[in-house]
N, C-alpha and C positions, 0 to 999 in steps of 0.2 A: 722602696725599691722592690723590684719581681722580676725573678729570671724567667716567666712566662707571661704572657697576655692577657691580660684581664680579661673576666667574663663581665660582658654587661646585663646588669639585673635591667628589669623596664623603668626600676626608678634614675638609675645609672644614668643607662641609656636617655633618658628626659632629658637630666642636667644635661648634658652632655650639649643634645641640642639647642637647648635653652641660654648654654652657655659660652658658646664656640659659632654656632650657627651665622650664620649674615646672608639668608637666601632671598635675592632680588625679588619684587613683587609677581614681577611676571612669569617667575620660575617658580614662586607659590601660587600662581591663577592656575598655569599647567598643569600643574602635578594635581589640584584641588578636579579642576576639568577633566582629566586624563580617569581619576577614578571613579567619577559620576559615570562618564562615558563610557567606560572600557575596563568597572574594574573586575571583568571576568580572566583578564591577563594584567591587573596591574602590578604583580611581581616582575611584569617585564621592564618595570622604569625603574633607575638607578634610584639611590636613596639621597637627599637633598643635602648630608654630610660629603657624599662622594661625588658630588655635583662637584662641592665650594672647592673639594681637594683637587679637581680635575683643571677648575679655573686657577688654581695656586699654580698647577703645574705646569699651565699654558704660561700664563707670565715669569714663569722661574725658566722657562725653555725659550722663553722672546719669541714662541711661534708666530706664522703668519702663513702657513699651507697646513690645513690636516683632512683628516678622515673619519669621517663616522660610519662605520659599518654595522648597521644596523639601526635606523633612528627612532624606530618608535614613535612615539606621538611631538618627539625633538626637544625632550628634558636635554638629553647630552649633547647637543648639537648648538642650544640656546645659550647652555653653560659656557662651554668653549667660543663662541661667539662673543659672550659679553667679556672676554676676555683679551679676544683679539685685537691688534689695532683696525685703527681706519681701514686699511687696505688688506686686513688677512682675506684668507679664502678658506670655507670648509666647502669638504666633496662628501653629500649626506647620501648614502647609499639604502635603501627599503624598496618593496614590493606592494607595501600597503597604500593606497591611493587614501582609503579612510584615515587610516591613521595619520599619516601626512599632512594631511587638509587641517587637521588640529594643530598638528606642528606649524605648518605655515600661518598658520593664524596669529600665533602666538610670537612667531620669529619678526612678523610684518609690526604687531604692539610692540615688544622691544626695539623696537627699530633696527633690528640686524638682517632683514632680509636678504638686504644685496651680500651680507657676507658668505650664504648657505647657497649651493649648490645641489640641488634636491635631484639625483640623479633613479629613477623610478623605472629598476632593473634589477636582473639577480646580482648582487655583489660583486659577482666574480666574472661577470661579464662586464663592469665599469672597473674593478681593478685592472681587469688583462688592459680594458680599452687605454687606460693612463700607462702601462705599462708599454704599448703600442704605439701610442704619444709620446714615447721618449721621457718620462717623466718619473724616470726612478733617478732616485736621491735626493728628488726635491723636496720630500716633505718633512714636518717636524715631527709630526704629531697623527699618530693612528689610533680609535679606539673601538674596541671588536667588542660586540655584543650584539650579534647576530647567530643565523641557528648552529647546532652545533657540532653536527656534523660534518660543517667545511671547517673549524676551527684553526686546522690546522693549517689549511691553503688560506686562510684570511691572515693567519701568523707570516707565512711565506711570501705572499703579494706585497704582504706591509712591508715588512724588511726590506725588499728589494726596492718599492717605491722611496722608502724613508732616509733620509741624509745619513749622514757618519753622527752620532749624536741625539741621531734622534729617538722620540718614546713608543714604545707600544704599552696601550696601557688595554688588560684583556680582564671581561668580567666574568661572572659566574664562574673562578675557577676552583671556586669550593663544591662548588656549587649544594648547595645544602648538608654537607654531610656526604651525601655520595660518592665521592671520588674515592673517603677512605675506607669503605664498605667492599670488597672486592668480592663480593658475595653480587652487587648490582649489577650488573650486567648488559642493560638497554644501553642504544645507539648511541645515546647525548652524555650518558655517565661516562661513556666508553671513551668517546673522543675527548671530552676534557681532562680526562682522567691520563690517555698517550700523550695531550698537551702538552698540560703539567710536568711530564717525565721528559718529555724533548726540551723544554725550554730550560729543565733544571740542569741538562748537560748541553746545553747548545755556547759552544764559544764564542760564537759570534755575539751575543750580547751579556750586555753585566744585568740582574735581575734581581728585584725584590718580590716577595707574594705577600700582601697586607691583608688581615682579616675584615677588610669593612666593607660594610654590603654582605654579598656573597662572594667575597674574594675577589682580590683586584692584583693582578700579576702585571708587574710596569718591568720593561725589556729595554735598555737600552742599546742602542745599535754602537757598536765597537767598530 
C-alpha cells in the first residue's frame, strides 16, 4: 500500500509494459514508422500504455462520435478507432498534410479508414464549424493534444459539443514538470498551467489528472 504514486524506475517502467501491454500490430508499425520518420517531434505521439487506456475508455463509455484534436501521425485517432463499433465516427482535426498521409496509411492497414474523418484545418475552425452544425451534445468522446495555446478554447468547444456524460480526456497536462515551476513562464507552460487551475474548479464536470504519459486530465461533463 502507498498513499502516493509510484515513481517508475526504467526497469519498472519495462515490466510494466511487458506485462500489461496488448498494443495491436499496426499501432506498433506507427508508432516504429512515426519515429524513423519524424522523430525530431516524436514526444508529440502519446505513449503506447495511454493508447490501450484510451481504447478501455472508449468501450467503458460505448462511444460511437468523438474527437481528435490534434492527430499527429494518428496513434490516438487509430487507438480509439479500433475501439469503436462498426458505425462510430471520429472527427480527426491537424494542419499537417505530412503527418496525416502517415496516419492515413496506417488507418486504411487497420482497416478503420471509413471510421476517421481527417478534417485538415485549424481546429477551431472545424470545432466552431460542428458547433454551427448543430452538433453539440452529441459527442462522447474528445481528446486535446493539440498546440497549447488554445488549450483552453479546445476545453470549451469540447464541452459544448460533448453529451451530458461524456469525456474530455486532455494531455500534456504535466507537461514535463513545468506547470509546477512557476519560475517557467513561456506561452505553452502558461496555458496548461491556467488549464489545469480552471478544470480543478470547473463545476460543470467531475475530474481526475493521472500521471501517465505526460499527464492525462479526463473531465467528465456533468
Amino acid at each position: 500500500m502507498s498513499d502516493t504514486t509510484l515513481n517508475l524506475t526504467p526497469a519498472l517502467y519495462a515490466w510494466l509494459k511487458e506485462n500489461s501491454l496488448r498494443e495491436p500490430e499496426t499501432l506498433r508499425q506507427l508508432r516504429t514508422e512515426t519515429g524513423k520518420r519524424f522523430s525530431d517531434v516524436m514526444q508529440m505521439q502519446i505513449s503506447p500504455e495511454q493508447g490501450q487506456f484510451m481504447r478501455l475508455l472508449i468501450e467503458v463509455l460505448g462511444a460511437r462520435k468523438t474527437l481528435d484534436i490534434g492527430t499527429f501521425t494518428g496513434y490516438s485517432a487509430l487507438s480509439v478507432a479500433l475501439s469503436l463499433p462498426d458505425d462510430g465516427r471520429i472527427i480527426a482535426c491537424d494542419v499537417s498534410t505530412e503527418w496525416t498521409d502517415l496516419a492515413m496509411t496506417f488507418w486504411k492497414k487497420a482497416g478503420v479508414a471509413d471510421k476517421i474523418d481527417l478534417r485538415l484545418a485549424p481546429a477551431m475552425e472545424t470545432l466552431d464549424g460542428l458547433i454551427k452544425a448543430n452538433e453539440e451534445n452529441t459527442f462522447d468522446f474528445s481528446f486535446i493534444d493539440a498546440d497549447k495555446e488554445n488549450y483552453s478554447e479546445y476545453y470549451e468547444k469540447s464541452l459544448a459539443l460533448l453529451r451530458k456524460g461524456g469525456l474530455i480526456a486532455i494531455d500534456n497536462v504535466l507537461w514535463g514538470g513545468k506547470v509546477a515551476n512557476l519560475g517557467v513562464r513561456d506561452s505553452d507552460t502558461v496555458a496548461i498551467r491556467e488549464l489545469d487551475l480552471k478544470i480543478h474548479h470547473d463545476e460543470r464536470v467531475t475530474i481526475s489528472m493521472l500521471p501517465i504519459g505526460d499527464g492525462l486530465t479526463l473531465a467528465r461533463k456533468r
